[in-house]
N, C-alpha and C positions, 0 to 999 in steps of 0.2 A: 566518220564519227569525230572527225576535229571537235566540233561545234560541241561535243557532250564533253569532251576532255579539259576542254576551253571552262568550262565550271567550277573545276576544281581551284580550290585557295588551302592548302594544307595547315597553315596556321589558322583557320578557323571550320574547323571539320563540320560543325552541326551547321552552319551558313550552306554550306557545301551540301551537305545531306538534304537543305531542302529544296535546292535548286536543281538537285539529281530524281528527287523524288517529284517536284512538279513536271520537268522534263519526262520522267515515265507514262505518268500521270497524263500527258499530252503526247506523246507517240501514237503516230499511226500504224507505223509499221511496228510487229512485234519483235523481231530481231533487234529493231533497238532499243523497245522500251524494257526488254531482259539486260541487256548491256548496261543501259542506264542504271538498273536496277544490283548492279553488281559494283557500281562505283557507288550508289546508298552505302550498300551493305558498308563495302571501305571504310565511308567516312564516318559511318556509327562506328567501328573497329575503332578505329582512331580516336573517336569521343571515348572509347571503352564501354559502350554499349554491348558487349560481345554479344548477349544473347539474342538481341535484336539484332545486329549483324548477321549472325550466324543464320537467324530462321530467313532471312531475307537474301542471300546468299545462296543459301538452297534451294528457294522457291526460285530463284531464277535457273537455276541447275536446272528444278525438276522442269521447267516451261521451256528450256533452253532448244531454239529451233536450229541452230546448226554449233560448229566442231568451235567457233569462235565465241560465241558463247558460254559454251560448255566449257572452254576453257576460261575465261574470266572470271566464271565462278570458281574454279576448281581451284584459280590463283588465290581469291580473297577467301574461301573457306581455309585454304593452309596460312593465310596472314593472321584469320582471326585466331586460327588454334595456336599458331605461335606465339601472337601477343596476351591472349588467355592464360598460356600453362608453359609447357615444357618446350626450351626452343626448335628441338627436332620435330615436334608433334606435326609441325607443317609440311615434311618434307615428303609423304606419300602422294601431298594434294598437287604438292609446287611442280613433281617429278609429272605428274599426270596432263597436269596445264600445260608444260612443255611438251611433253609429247603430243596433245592434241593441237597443239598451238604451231609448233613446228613440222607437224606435218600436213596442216592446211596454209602452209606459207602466209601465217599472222606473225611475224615477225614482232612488232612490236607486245605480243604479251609473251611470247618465247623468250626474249629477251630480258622481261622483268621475271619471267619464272627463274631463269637461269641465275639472274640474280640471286632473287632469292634462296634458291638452293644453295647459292655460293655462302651464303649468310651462314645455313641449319648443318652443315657436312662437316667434318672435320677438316683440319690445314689442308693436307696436299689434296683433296677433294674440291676442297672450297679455289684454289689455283686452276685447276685444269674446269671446273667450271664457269669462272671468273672467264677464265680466256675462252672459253667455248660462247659466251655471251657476249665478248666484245668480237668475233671473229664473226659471228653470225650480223651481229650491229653494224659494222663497217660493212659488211656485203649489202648490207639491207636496201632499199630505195625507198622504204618508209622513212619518213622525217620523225615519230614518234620513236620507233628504232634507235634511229640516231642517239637522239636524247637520251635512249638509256646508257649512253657511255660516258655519262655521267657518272652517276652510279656505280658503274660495273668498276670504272678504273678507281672511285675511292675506295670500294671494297676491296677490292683489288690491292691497292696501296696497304689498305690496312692489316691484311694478310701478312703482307711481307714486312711491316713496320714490326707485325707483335711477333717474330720468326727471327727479327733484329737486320734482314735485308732493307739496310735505309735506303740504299741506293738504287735499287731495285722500285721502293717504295717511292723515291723523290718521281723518279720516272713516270709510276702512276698519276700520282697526285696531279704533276706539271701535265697532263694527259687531261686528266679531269679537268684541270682548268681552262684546257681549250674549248673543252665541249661546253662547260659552264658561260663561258663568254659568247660563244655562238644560240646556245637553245636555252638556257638555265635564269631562273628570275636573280635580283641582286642580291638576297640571301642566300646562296645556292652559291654563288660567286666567291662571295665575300669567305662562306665556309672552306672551297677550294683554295683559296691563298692562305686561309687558317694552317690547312694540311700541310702546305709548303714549309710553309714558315716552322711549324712544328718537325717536320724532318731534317728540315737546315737543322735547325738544334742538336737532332740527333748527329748530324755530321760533322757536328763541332761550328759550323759555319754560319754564326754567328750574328756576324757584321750584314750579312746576306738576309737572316732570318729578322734582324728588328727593323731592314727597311720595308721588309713587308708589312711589319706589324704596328710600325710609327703611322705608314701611309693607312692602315683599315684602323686605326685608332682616332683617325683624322676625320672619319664619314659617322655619320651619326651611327649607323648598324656598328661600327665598333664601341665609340665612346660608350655605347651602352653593353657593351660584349663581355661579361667577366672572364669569359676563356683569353681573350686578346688582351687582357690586362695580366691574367695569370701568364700568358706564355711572356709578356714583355721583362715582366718583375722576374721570370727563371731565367732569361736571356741575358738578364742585365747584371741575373747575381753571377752566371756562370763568366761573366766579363770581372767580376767582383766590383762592383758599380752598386754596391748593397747600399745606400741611400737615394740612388736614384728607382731603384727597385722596388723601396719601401709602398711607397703613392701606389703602385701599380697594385701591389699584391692585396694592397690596404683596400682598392675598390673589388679587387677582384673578388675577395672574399664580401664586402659587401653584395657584390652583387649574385655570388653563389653558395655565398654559406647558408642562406635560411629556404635555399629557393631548390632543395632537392634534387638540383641537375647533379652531384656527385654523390650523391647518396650511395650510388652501386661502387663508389672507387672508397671506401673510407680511408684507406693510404693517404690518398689523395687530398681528399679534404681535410683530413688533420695536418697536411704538412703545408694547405694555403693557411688554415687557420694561423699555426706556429708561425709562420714565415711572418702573417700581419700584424702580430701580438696581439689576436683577438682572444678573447677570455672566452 
């Protein structure tokens, strides 16, 4: 099922969705064009199409000819209900995918269930399933597998960053970016040395943290990155470098004060805003 996964472009979900729905649309065998039918469903989740997600999502459930499909849907029905409502509301679906997934040795959806789980659970839950997901990933001999320890170790990371283990955290992070480098596209990459560099900081370590963030500032994906301009402008103030800091935080809020990516942090965005002396 390479060739169905190969489809996917996550920065433009409805492209996605229709190249998933011609793919069904042209299956001969049914097992994939249910498969197929369960990466639709996703990439309308993702547009926020939820309803139409959802009913499409199910219909592949209910047509679902073996334990691996049944488990694909079971994954993206607990994605949709997460991204719709309450963040646990997914966790009976996600728990079920796993189990059917892991016990027909599909590895790679076991893998992104267990992710997900990691996400819906509370702290010490979210750890021991975090590593239950990379422990299954690393035995795996699926290559999609693999991939997901990507994933698993930023989550992972971020576990222990919001718990205050940074060091524990750098671990992950620097983990993630192995796997980033080997299976993960340049965005994907680029966000894994974000992580780094953001934990240096926590470390105090500094000097460590702005040559990551000089060099992704250097690539176009950064120049246009308002996260990578906020972390350079807090790097450089915690250096007390408060005028070379200015530019930084000046674009950074350009580039995220109107644009809703901190919308859920308001701490946060009031203190790039203060920091730019944007009105």
């Amino acid at each position: 099922m390479d060739d169905l996964y190969s489809l996917w472009d996550y920065d433009d979900p409805l492209a996605s969705a229709e190249r998933f729905a011609l793919y069904a649309g042209s299956a001969t065998d049914d097992a994939a064009r249910q498969e197929a039918r369960t990466q639709l469903a996703r990439a309308l989740g993702l547009a926020r199409r939820y309803d139409e997600a959802r009913e499409v999502a199910q219909s592949a459930l209910d047509a679902a000819p073996d334990a691996r499909v049944r488990a694909a849907a079971k994954l993206e029905l607990g994605r949709i209900a997460r991204s719709s409502g309450d963040a646990s509301m997914g966790l009976p679906d996600f728990t079920e995918a796993f189990n059917l997934s892991a016990a027909a040795g599909e590895d790679d959806i076991a893998t992104d269930a267990a992710h997900m789980i990691a996400i819906v659970v509370p702290e010490a839950e979210a750890i021991q399933w975090g590593l239950r997901g990379i422990r299954l990933a690393e035995q795996s001999g699926m290559t999609r597998a693999k991939a997901m320890l990507g994933p698993l170790h930023n989550n992972l990371g971020w576990t222990y960053f919001e718990r205050g283990e940074h060091q524990a955290a750098l671990a992950q992070f620097a983990r993630a970016q192995i796997v980033r480098e080997q299976h993960g596209s340049p965005r994907s990459l680029h966000i894994a040395k974000w992580c780094v560099a953001r934990t240096l900081r926590a470390l105090n370590r500094l000097d460590e943290a702005l040559a990551i963030l000089n060099a992704l500032a250097a690539t176009e994906l950064g120049e246009a990155d308002g996260f990578v301009h906020e972390e350079l402008g807090e790097c450089l103030l915690a250096q007390a470098k408060d005028e070379q800091a200015l530019p930084h935080l000046q674009k950074a809020w350009a580039l995220l004060g109107e644009s809703g990516n901190l919308d859920h942090e308001p701490e946060r965005k009031e203190r790039l805003r203060s920091l730019a002396g944007a009105s």
